[in-house]
N, C-alpha and C positions, 0 to 999 in steps of 0.2 A: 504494500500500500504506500502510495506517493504523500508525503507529506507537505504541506501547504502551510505556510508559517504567514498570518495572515498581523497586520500589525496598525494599530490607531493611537492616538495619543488622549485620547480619555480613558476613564476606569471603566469600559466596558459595561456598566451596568444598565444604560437606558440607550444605546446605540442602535437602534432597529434595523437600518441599513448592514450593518456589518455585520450583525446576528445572520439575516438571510442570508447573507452572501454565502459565511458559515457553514451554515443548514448546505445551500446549494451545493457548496464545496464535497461537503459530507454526503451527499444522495449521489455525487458526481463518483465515488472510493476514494475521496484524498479523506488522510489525516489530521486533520485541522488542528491547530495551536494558535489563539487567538491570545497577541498580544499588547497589553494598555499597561498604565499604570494604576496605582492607586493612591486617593486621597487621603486625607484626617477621617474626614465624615463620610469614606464610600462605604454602603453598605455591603455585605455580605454577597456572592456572587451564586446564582441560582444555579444548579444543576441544568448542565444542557448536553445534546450530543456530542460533542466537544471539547477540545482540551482549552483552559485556559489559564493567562501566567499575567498576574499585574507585579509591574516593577514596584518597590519602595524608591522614593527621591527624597532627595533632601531639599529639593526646591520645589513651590508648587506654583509658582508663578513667575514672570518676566523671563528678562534673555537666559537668565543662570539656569532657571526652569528648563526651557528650549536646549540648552547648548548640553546639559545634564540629561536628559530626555534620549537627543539624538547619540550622543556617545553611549549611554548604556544600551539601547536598542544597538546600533553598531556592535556593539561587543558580545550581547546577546542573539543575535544570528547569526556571528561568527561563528560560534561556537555551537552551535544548534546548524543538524545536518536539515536541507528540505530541498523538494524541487518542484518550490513553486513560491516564489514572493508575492505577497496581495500586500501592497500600499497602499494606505485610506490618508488623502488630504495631503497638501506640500508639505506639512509637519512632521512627518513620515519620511518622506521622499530620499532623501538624500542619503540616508547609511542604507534602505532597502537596494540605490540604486549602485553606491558603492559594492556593496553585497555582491552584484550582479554582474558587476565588471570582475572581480576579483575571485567567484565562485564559479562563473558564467551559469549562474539561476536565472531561468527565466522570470520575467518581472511583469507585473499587470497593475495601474494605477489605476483609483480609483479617488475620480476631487468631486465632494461634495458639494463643493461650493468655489468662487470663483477669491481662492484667498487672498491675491493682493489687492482684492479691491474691497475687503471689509471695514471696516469703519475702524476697529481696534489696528488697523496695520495704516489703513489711508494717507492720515493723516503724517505718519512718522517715518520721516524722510529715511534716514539710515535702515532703521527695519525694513520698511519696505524694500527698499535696493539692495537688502541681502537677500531677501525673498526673491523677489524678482530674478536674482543674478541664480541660485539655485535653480529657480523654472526653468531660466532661460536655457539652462545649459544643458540640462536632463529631457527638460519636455521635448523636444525635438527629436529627439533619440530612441522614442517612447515609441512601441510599436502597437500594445493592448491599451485604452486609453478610455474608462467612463466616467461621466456623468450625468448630472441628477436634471440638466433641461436643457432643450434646443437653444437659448438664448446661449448660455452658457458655452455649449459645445459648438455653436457657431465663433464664438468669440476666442476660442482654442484654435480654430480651424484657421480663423483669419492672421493671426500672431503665427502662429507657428509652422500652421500648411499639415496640421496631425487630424485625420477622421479619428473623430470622437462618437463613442456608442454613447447614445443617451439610453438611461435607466430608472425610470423614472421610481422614487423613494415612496413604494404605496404599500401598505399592509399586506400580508396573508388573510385569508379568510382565515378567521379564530374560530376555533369548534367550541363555544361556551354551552354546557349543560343546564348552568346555573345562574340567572338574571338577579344581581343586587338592587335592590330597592333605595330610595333615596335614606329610608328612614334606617336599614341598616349601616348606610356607608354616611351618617350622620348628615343628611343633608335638607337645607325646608323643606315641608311638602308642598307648598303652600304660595311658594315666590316662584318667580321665573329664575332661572339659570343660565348663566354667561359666562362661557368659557376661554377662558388665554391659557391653554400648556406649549410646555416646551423644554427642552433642554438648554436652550441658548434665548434666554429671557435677557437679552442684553441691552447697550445703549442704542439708541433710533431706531426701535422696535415700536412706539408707540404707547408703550407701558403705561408711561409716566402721564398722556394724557386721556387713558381710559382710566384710570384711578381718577382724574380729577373730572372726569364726566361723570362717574359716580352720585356726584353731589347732584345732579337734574334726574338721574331716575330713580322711581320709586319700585317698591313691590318685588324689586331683583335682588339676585348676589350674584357677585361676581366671583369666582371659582378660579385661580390660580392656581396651575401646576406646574411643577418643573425648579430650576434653577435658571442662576444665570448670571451676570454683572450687576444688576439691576435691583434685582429681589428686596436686601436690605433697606434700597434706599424707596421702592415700594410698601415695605411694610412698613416704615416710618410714615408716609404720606397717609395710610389708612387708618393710623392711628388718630387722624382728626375726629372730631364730635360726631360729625353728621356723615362718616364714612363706617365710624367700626362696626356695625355691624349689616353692610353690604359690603363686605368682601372677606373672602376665606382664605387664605394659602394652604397647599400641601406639596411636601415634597415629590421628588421623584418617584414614580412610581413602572413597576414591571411593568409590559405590557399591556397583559389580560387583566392585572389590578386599573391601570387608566383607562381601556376599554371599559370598565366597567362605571365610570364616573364620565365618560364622554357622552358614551348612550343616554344618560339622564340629564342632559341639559339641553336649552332650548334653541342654542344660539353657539353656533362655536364662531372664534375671533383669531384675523391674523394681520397686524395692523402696522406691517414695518413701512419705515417712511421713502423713497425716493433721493436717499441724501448718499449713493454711493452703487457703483454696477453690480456688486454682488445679491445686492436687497433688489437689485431692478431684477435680474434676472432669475432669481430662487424661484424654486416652487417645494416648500416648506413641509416638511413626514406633516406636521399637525395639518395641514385642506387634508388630505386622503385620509388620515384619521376622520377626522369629521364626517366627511364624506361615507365613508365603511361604518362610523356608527347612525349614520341616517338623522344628522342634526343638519338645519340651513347653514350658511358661512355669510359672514361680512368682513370685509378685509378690503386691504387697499389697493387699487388700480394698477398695482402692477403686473406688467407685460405678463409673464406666465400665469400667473394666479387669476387675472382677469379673462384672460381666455380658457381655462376651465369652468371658472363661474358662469361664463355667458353662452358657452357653447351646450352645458347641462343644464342651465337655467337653476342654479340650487342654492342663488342667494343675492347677494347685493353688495356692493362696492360704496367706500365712504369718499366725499369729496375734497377734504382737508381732514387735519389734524386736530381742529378744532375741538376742546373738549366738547361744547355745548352741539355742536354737529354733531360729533359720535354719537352722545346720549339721545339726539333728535331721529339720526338714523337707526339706533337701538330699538329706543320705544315704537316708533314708525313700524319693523318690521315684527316684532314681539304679538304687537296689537292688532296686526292683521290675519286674521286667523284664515281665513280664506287660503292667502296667499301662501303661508307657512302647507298648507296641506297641499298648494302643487308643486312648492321646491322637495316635502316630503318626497311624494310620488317620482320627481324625477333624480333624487340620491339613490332611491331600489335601481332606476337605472344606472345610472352612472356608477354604482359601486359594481357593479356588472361587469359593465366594460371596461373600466378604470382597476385592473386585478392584479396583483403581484406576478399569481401564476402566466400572466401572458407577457409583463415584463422578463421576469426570470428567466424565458429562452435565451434572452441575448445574451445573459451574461453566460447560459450552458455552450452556447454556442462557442464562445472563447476558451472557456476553462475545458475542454475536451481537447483540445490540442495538448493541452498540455497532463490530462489524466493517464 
């Protein structure tokens, strides 16, 4: 059995993308070892098909982070036999590609997202140009190459002259036996439901002005999950008078535990702003969650996200950032009950045709060459 040493730079606990790949790898006969690190506060890692190895750092943030990260991953492949690298994100990239040169292991990347153009890197000159100088020098050279939307993988195509598989980041159908109630997973019965999760709850995602819309609607909570940048500095804002008790935080949660809190809300929300290519182009795990648990979406006009909303009809777009708009377009689509019953009707479609299972060929199609 061919092993697959597949490698990301988070703790592996809420990564959904990288899980399937996993899965795929493992139904394909490779032996997979998925490797991340681990936090302070990572919980505990579930039993899966799977082998998996989170590093201890001594850094959990900034360059010393990054440069501590790549070097033990580099030394941790060395030493670990596999014939097959899976690189998740340019964070990755660079000891998997060394690896590759000096092992000659075949290598397959996978970018999530368009990293030098995020907000956390934009802005900062030097990082950025070392990032940048990393892409430039590997991406080219890159023969297996996905990601997560067309905008994205045209924008690789046009830089570099590399076809890019797009993959689109959508759930598995979940075989759940057992439907939780709101009242068991502690939730009103009695209010409407408005959901923001996520892993990467970060800056110029809009957070900060759906908490202060808050204050215009009535009879809701709003339902945070996830982590992010941002978080603390959200829970602080909620601690106002006429906020605590419309809004909820909970952390990270497995899968099938957040499927389980998505399906019970009436409204899922993805509200990053326009202030950077990466956020233009995303098309974000949370719309296909929403989407697969049969709730409407409002979210903001961008490029990919707007053209699944309007092409399935399964929600509504906001016009600014406006706190007092968000809450306007909130209550707007809440209270029209009509309408919520045909964005319903057409999520049973769209979760149909919008399926893991019929993205997953593309990536079986690549990983067989090399099983």
């Amino acid at each position: 059995m061919k092993r697959a040493i597949v490698s990301v730079i988070n703790d592996l606990v809420t990564d959904q993308r990288v899980n399937k790949t996993c899965v795929t790898l493992t139904q394909l006969g490779f032996e997979v070892l998925l490797v991340g690190r681990k936090k302070k506060h990572s919980p505990p890692l579930e039993e899966r098909a799977y082998k998996m190895h989170r590093m201890n750092l001594i850094f959990e943030k900034g360059p010393l982070f990054y440069a501590e990260f790549n070097i033990r991953l580099f030394f941790f492949l060395l030493f670990h036999k596999s014939g097959l690298l899976v690189s998740n994100d340019l964070d990755t990239l660079l000891p998997n590609y060394l690896i590759h040169l000096f092992k000659r292991t075949p290598i397959v990347y996978d970018s999530h997202e368009y990293f030098t153009e995020t907000p956390e890197v934009i802005n900062r000159k030097f990082v950025k140009g070392v990032w940048r100088s990393i892409e430039g020098w590997i991406f080219p050279k890159l023969k297996d190459v996905f990601t997560v939307s067309d905008s994205i993988a045209s924008a690789f195509k046009d830089k570099y002259g590399v076809d890019v598989i797009v993959v689109r980041n959508i759930p598995p159908k979940l075989k759940i036996t057992e439907f939780k109630t709101r009242k068991i997973l502690g939730l009103p019965e009695d209010k409407n439901i408005i959901l923001l999760q996520g892993s990467g709850i970060n800056i110029q995602r809009g957070a900060e002005e759906l908490i202060e819309a808050m204050e215009f609607i009535n009879d809701t909570l709003l339902l945070i999950i996830g982590g992010g940048d941002v978080i603390l500095i959200l829970k602080e804002m909620a601690k106002r008078d006429k906020l605590k008790d419309k809004i909820q935080f909970l952390p990270r949660q497995s899968f099938i535990d957040l499927f389980q809190y998505t399906r019970l809300a009436d409204l899922g929300l993805s509200l990053d702003k326009n202030t950077n290519i990466n956020y233009r182009f995303s098309l974000p795990n949370k719309l296909f969650d929403y989407i697969h648990a049969g709730i409407p979406v409002l979210a903001s006009p961008l490029t990919e996200i707007k053209r699944i909303i309007e092409k399935y009809q399964i929600g509504d777009t906001i016009e600014n950032h406006e706190p007092k708009h968000i809450a306007g377009k909130i209550t707007e689509m809440l209270s029209d009950k009509k309408q919520i019953a045909i964005w319903k009707e057409n999520l049973k479609f769209a979760a149909e045709e919008l399926s893991w299972e019929k993205e997953e060929e593309k990536l079986k199609e690549v990983y067989k060459k090399y099983a």
